[in-house]
C-alpha positions in Angstrom: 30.3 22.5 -9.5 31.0 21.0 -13.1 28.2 19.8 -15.0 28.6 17.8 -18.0 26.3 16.4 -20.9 26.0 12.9 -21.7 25.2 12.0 -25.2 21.9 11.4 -24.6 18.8 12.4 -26.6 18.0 14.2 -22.8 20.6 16.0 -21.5 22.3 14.2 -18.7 23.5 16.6 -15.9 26.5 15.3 -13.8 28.0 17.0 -11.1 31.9 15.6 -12.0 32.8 16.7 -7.9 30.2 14.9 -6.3 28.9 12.4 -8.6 25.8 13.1 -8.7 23.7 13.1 -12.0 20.3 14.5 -12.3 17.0 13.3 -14.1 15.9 14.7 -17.4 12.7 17.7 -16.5 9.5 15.5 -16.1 7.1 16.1 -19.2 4.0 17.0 -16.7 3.1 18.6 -13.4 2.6 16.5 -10.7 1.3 17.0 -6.5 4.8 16.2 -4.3 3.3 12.8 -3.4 3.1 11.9 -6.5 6.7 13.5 -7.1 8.6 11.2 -4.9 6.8 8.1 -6.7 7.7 9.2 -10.1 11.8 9.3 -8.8 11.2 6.3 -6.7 10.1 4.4 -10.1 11.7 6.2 -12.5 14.0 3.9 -14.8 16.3 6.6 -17.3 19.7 6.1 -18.5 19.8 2.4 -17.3 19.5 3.4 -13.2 16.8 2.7 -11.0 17.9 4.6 -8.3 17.0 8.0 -8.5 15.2 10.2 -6.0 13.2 13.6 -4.9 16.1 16.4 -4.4 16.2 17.6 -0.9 16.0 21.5 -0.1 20.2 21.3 0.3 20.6 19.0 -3.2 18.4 21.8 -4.9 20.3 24.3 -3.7 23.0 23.4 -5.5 21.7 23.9 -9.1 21.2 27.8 -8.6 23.1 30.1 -10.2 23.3 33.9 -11.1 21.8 34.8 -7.2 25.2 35.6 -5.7 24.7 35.8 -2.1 22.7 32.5 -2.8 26.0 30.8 -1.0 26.9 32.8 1.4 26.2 32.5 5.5 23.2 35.4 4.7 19.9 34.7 6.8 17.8 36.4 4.1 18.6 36.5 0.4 16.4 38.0 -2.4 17.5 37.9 -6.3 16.1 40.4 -8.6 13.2 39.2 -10.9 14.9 38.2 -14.2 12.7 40.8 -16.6 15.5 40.3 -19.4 18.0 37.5 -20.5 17.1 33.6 -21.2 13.9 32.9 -18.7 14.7 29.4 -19.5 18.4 29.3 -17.9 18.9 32.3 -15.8 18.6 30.8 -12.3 18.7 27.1 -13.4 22.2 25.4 -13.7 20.1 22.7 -15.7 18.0 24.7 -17.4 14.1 25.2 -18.0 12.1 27.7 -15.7 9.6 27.1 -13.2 8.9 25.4 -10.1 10.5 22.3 -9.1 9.6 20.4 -6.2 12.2 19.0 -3.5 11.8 16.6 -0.9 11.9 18.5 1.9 9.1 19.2 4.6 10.2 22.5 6.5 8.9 25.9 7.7 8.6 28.0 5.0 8.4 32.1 4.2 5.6 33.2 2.0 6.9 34.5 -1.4 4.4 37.6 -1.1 5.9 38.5 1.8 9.9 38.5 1.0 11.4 40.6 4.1 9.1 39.3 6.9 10.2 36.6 8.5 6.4 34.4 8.5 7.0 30.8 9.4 3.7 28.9 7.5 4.5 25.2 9.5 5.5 22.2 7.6 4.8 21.8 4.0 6.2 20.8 0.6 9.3 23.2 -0.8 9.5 24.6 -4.3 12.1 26.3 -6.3 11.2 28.8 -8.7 13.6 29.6 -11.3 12.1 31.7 -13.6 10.9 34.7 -11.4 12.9 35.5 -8.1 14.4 33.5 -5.1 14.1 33.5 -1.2 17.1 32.7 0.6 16.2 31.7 4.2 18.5 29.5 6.0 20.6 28.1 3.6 17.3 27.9 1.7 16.0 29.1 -1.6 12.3 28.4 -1.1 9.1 29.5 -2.6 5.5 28.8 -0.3 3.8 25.8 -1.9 0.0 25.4 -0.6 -0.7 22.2 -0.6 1.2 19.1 -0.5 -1.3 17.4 -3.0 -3.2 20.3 -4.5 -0.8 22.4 -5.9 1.6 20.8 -8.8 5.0 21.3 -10.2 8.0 19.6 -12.5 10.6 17.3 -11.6 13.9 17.0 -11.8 15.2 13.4 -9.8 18.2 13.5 -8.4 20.8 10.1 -7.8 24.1 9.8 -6.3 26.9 7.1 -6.1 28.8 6.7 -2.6 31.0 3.9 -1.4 30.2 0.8 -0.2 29.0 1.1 3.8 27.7 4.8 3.0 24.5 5.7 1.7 23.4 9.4 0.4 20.7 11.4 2.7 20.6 15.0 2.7 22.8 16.0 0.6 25.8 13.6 1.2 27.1 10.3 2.3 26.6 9.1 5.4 27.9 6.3 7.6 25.4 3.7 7.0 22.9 3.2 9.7 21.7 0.1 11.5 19.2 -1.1 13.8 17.6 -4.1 15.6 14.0 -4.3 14.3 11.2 -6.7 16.0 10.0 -8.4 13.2 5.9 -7.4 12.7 2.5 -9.0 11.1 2.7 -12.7 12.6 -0.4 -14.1 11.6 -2.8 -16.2 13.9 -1.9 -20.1 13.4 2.1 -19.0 12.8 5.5 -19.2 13.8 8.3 -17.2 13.1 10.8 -18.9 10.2 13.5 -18.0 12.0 14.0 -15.2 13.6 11.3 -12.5 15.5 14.2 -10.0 15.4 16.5 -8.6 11.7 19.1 -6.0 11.7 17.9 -3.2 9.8 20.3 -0.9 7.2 19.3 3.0 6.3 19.4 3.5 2.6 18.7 7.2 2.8 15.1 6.2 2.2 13.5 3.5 4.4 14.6 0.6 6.6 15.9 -2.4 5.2 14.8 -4.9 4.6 11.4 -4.8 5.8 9.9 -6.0 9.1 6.9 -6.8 8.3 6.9 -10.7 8.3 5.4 -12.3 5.0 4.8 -16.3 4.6 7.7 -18.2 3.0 8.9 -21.7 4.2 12.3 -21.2 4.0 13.9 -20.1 6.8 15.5 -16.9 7.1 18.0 -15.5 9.8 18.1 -11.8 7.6 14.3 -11.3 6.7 11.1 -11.7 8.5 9.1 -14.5 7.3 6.7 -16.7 8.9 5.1 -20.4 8.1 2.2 -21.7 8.7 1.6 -24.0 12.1 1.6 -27.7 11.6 -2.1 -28.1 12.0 -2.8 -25.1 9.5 -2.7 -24.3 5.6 -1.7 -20.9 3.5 -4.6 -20.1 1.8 -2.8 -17.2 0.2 -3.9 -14.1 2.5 -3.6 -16.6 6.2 -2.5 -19.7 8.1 -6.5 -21.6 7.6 -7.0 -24.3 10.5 -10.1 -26.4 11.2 -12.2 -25.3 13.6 -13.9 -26.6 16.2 -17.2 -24.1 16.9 -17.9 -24.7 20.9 -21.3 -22.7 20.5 -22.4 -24.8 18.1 -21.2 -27.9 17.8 -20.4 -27.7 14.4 -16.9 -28.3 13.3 -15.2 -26.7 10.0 -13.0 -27.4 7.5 -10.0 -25.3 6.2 -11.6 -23.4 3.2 -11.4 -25.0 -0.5 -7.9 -25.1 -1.9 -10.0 -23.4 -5.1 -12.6 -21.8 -6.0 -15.5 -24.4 -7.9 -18.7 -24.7 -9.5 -21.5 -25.5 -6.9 -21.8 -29.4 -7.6 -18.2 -29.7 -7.3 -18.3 -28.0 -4.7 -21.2 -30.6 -3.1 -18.9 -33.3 -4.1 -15.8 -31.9 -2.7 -17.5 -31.9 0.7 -18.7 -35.6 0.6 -15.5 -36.8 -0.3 -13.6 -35.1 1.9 -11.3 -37.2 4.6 -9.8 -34.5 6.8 -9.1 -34.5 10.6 -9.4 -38.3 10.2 -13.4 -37.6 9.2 -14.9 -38.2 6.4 -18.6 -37.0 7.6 -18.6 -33.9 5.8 -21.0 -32.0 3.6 -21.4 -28.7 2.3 -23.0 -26.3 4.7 -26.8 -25.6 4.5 -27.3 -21.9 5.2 -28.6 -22.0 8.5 -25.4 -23.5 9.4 -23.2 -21.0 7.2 -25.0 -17.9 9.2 -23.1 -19.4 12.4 -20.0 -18.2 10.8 -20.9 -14.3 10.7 -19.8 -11.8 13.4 -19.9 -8.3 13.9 -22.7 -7.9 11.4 -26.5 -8.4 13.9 -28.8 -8.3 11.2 -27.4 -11.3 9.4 -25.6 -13.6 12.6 -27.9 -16.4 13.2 -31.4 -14.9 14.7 -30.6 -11.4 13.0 -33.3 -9.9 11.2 -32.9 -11.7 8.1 -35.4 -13.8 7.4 -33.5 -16.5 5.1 -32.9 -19.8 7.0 -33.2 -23.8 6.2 -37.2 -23.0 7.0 -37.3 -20.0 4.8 -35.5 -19.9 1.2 -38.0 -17.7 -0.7 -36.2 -14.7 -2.5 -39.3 -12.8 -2.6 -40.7 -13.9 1.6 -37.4 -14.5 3.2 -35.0 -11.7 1.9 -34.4 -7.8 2.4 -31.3 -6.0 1.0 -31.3 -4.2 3.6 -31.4 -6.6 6.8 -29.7 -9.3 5.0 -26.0 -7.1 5.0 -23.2 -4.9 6.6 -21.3 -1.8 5.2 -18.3 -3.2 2.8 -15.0 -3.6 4.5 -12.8 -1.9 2.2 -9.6 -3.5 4.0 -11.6 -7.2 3.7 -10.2 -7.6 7.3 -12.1 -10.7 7.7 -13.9 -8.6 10.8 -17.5 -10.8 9.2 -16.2 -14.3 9.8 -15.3 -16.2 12.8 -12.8 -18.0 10.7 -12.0 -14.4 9.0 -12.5 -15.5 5.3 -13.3 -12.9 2.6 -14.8 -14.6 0.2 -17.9 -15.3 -0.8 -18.8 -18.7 0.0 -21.4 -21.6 -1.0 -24.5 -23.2 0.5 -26.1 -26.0 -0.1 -29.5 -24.8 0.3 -31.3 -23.5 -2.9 -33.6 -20.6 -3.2 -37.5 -21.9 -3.1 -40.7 -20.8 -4.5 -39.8 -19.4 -7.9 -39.2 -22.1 -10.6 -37.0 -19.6 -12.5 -34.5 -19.4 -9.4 -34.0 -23.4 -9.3 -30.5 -22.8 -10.4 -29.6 -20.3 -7.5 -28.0 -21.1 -4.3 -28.1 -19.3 -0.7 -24.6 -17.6 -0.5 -22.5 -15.3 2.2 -20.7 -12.7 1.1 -18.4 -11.9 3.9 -17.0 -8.8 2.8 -20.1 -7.3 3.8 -21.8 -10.0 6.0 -24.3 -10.5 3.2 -26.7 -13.5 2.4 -27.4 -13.6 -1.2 -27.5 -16.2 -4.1 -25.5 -17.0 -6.7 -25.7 -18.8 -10.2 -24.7 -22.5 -9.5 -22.5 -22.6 -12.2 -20.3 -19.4 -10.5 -17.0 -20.7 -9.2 -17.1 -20.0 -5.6 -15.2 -20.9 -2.2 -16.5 -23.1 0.4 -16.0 -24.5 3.6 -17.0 -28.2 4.6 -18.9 -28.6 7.9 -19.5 -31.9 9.8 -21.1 -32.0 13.7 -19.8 -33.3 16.9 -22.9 -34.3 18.6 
């Protein structure tokens, strides 16, 4: 190996033979997930595509541990008591542990001769102290992926077009037929359900999970919306028809409004060829929630179009659900995630004339909100 120094204010490390280069040390410690996201984003020297070191890419920085190359199965260097700590093991320099990529079965440093497989976990090297050689392997026990933390040193390569660089060297590149993933209710594939897939030495490429974009695509997976729906931005939003109620609903606002715009919206609304619409009152809101008993219509929260006291009618703790963290929609037979207006305004307290009866379904809650708040809504009109 040849390593050469860029004139860089950091050192640039290139291996001339292979061409690969390698990161400047990282100025702090980090847990190995956090390790590959600091090469994955790491933008030095004009390149944007460096990554962890595997076990085998590693390996090749060692020096001054002669056997270090050889076909040994075991391998142990002699603590470095004298000399340079900072360069004595480390082609690059600096001293410590480094992390590399690799998951693999690793010997406990404590116990150098015995051949203890500890199952999969993150691999270190430590430069400054002694090596293990196991396996073509010069490895020190880490604990714990995310708990323990060490430096980095990224690592990036350059191979010819149709090759990409995994494990140490470049490969054929790979490929594979993918079924395309993620098609959303109310859509339809824009093209393709199925992409061919490329290896980069990484991940897949490029993705198949579908995403909305209404221009067709024969390379990537992308959906669009039906022709009787909208994107709202997270889903394909249709009209819906409720056969338990009778009640039938628009697609959700195209925006976010104060609650009087809001109340106009509705009344001036010609979709579906109606233009019978209004804002919901919050009985008729309540039909919407699902998976959440306490607040679904004839749940134990008492707030209804006969009962709009704050202080008679409502209980934090029957009017909602645990949080979805993933806001999967699960509240909401129309799987909205917003929180969205009433009509219906809270009674019996003149200082809460300028609330309105709201659900909050991230949580399947019934609440109120200031009626100048810019909220979503839906429009609602009956069939009977």
């Amino acid at each position: 190996m040849i390593m050469a120094s860029c004139g860089h204010d950091e050192i640039a490390n290139i291996d001339l033979e292979s061409s690969i280069s390698w990161s400047s040390l990282s100025s702090y410690a980090m847990n190995w997930y956090d390790a590959q996201d600091y090469c994955r984003n790491l933008r030095e020297r004009g390149h944007d595509d460096w990554h962890l070191p595997t076990i085998e890419e590693l390996d090749t920085v060692i020096y001054s541990c002669f056997c270090l190359h050889e076909d040994h199965e075991e391998c142990y260097c002699d603590y470095n008591i004298g000399g340079d700590r900072n360069t004595y093991y480390n082609r690059l320099g600096g001293s410590g542990p480094l992390w590399s990529a690799s998951s693999c079965a690793c010997i406990d440093i404590e116990d150098i001769w015995t051949d203890i497989w500890t199952g999969t976990t993150a691999t270190t090297f430590l430069f400054e102290e002694h090596g293990i050689f196991l396996s073509n392997s010069y490895i020190q026990y880490a604990d714990s992926f995310e708990d323990t933390h060490h430096f980095v040193s990224c690592i990036r390569s350059k191979c010819a077009n149709g090759y990409f660089w995994n494990n140490g060297k470049c490969e054929t590149a790979q490929t594979r037929t993918a079924d395309c993933t993620n098609l959303p209710q109310n859509a339809s594939w824009n093209t393709v359900s199925q992409i061919t897939q490329t290896w980069n030495g990484y991940r897949w490429l490029p993705t198949d999970k579908s995403r909305h974009n209404e221009e067709p695509s024969t390379t990537e997976c992308r959906f669009k919306c039906n022709a009787d729906s909208a994107w709202d931005g997270k889903r394909c939003d249709k009209p819906y028809n409720d056969p338990a109620t009778g009640l039938f609903w628009s697609r959700r606002s195209p925006a976010d409004m104060k609650w009087k715009a809001a109340s106009t919206y509705c009344d001036s609304l010609s979709e579906e060829g109606f233009r019978d619409w209004h804002l919901p009152t919050i009985s008729e809101l309540r039909t919407l929630i699902q998976n959440c008993p306490g607040t679904e219509t004839g749940g134990e929260c008492k707030v209804s179009d006969s009962c709009l006291s704050l202080e008679e009618c409502h209980d934090y703790d029957l009017c909602e659900c645990n949080y979805d963290p993933d806001e999967s929609g699960k509240y909401s037979k129309l799987s909205d995630t917003n929180v969205l207006w009433s009509s219906s305004m809270l009674q019996g307290d003149d200082d809460l004339d300028y609330r309105l009866w709201v659900v909050d379904f991230r949580d399947g809650y019934i609440g109120s909100e200031d009626m100048n708040s810019p909220l979503y809504f839906r429009c609602v009109r009956s069939n009977n």
